[in-house]
KEBA-387453 format. One record per residue (C-alpha): residue number from 1; x, y, z. Coordinates in pm, 1 decimal. Layout:
<recs>
[rec NUM; [X; Y; Z]] ...
</recs>
This chain:
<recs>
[rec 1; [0.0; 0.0; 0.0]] [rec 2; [168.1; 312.8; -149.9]] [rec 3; [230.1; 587.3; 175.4]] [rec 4; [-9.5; 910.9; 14.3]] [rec 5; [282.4; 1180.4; 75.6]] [rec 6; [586.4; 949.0; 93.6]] [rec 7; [883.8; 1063.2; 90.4]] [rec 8; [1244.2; 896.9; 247.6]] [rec 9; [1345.5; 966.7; 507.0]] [rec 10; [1672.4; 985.4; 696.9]] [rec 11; [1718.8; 813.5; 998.8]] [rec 12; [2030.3; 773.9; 1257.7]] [rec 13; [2045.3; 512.9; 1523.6]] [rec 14; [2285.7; 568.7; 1745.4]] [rec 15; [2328.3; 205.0; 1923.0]] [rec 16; [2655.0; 13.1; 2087.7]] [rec 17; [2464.8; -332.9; 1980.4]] [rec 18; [2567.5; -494.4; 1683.5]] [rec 19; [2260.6; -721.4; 1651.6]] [rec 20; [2024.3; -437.7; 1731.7]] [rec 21; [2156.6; -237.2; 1430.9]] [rec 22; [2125.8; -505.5; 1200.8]] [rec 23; [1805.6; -625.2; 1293.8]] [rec 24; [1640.8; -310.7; 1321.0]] [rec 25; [1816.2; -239.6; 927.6]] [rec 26; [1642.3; -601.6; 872.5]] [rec 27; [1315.9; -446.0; 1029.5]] [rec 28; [1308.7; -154.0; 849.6]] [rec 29; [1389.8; -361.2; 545.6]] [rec 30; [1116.4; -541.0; 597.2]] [rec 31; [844.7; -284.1; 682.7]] [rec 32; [889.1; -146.9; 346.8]] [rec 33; [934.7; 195.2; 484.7]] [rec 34; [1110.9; 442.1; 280.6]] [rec 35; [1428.7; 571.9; 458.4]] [rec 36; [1790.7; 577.5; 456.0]] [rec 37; [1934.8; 461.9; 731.3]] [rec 38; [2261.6; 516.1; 928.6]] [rec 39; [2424.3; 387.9; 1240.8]] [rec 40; [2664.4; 513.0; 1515.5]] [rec 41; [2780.9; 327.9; 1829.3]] [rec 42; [2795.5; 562.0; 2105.9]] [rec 43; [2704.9; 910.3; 2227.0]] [rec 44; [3055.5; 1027.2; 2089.9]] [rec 45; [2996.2; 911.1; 1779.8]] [rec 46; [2652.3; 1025.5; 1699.9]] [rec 47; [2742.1; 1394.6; 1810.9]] [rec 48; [3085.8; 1324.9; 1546.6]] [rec 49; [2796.0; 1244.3; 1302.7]] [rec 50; [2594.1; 1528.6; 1362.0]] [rec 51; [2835.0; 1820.7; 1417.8]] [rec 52; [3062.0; 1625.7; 1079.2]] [rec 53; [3361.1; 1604.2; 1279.7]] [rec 54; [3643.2; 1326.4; 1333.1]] [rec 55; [3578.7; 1066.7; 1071.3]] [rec 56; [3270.5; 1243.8; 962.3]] [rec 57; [3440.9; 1560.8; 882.5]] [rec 58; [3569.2; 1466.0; 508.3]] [rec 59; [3392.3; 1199.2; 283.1]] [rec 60; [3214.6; 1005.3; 519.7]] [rec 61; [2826.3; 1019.8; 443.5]] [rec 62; [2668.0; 1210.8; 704.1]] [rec 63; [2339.5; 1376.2; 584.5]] [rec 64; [2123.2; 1535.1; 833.9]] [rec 65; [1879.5; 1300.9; 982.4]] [rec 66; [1483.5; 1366.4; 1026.5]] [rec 67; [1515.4; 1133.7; 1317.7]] [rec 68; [1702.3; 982.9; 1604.6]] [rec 69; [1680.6; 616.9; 1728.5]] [rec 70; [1882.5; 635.0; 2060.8]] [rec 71; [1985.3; 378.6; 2284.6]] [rec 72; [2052.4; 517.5; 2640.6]] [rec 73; [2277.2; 253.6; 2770.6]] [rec 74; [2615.8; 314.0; 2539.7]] [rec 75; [2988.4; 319.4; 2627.9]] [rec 76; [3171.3; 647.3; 2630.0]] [rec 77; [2853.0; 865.6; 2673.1]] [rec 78; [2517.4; 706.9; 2705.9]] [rec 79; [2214.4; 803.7; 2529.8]] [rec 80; [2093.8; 1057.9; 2812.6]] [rec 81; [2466.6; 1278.5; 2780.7]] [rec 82; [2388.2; 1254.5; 2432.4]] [rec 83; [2006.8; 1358.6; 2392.0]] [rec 84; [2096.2; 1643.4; 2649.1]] [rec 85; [2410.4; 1770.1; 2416.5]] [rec 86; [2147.6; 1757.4; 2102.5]] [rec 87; [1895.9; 1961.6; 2283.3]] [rec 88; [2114.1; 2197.5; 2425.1]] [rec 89; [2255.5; 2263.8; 2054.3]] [rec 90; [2078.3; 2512.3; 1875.8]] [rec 91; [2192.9; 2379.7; 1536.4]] [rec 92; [2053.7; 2011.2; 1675.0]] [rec 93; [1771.6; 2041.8; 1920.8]] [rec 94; [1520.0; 2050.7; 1612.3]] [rec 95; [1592.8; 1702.9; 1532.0]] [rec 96; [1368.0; 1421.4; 1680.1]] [rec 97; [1466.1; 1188.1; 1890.8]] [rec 98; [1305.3; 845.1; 1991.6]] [rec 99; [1410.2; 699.2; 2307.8]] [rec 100; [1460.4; 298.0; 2193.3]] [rec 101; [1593.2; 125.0; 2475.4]] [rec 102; [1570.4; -185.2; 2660.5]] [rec 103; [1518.2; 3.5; 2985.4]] [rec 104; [1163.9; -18.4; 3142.8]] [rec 105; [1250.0; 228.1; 3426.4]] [rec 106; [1021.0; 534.8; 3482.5]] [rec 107; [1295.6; 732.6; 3604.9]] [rec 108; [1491.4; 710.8; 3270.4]] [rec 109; [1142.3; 766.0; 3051.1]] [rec 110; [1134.4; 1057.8; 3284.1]] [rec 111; [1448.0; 1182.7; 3273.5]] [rec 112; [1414.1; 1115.9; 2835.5]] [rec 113; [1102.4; 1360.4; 2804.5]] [rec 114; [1226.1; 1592.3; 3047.7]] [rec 115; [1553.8; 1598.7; 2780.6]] [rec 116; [1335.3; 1687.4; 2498.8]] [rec 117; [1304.2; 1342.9; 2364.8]] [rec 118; [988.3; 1286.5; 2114.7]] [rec 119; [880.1; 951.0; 2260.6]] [rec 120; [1046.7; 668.6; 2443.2]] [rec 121; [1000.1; 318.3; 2327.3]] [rec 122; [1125.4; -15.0; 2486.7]] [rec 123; [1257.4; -227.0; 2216.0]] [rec 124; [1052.2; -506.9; 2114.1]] [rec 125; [1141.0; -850.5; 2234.8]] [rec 126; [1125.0; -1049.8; 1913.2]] [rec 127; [1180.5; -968.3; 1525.4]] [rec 128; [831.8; -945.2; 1439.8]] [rec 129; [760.6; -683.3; 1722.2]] [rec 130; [1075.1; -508.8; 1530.6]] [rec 131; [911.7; -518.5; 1244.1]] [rec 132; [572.3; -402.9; 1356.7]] [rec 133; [754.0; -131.8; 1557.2]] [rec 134; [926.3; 13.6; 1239.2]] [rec 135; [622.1; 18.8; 993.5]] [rec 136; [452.5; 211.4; 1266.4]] [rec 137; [669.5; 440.0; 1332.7]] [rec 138; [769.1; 488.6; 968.4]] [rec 139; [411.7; 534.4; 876.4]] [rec 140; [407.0; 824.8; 1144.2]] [rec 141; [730.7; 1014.1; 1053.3]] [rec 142; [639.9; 964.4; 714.4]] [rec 143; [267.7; 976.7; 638.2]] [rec 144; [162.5; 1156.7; 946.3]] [rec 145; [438.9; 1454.6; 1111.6]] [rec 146; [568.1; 1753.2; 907.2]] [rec 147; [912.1; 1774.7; 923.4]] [rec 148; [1141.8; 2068.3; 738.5]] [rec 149; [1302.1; 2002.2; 483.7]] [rec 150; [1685.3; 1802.3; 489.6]] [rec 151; [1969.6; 2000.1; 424.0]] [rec 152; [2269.1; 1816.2; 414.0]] [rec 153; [2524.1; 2098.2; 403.4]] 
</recs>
């Protein structure tokens, strides 16, 4: 069924596990959602990605994202250092970011909105939860919320 205003999407998860990143790629994949997708590691990394610096600054593909997965448990700087430097970046804080974590604590979904995250999702447990997960939430950033357009500077 052909999305009535669909256009891709870019999309950043920012994610220390492996398997997560491929099987949400796999999910998304899967969903038939139209996106691009890219993946970071840590909190480091995903503000390297954003601000183009380190191995971002020359040739790497970096385009600005229309949205955020974030993990909050990462090495280096977790997810909540991170969402807190986006917001408090006046070049980043228009960006959305979706708390998708394995943590079921109030105090961290909390602590997330109180950040200026978007929404905060626990990951599914199995693949076809992933899967169910990233139609929806395609359908939504896609079909549904206006965001500006890219500009990949």
């Amino acid at each position: 069924m052909p999305l009535t205003k669909a256009r891709p999407i870019t999309i950043l998860m920012a994610d220390d596990d492996e398997d997560d990143r491929l099987l949400t790629q796999d999910a998304l994949r899967e969903s038939r959602v139209l996106n691009s997708l890219y993946c970071v590691e840590d909190g480091v990394e995903l503000l390297e990605y954003l601000r183009k610096q380190g191995k971002y600054a020359i040739g790497a593909p970096c385009p600005r994202p229309s949205l955020i997965l974030l993990d909050l448990n990462m090495p280096r700087m977790d997810g909540r250092e991170a969402l807190r430097a986006i917001k408090d970046d006046e070049n980043l804080r228009g960006i959305p970011v979706v708390i998708l974590t394995t943590s079921k604590q109030e105090e961290d979904m909390v602590r997330g909105y109180n950040l200026g995250a978007a929404c905060y999702i626990t990951k599914p447990v199995n693949f076809d939860g992933l899967v169910e997960l990233m139609r929806t939430l395609g359908k939504y950033w896609v079909e549904f919320v206006e965001l500006p357009e890219q500009d990949d500077d």
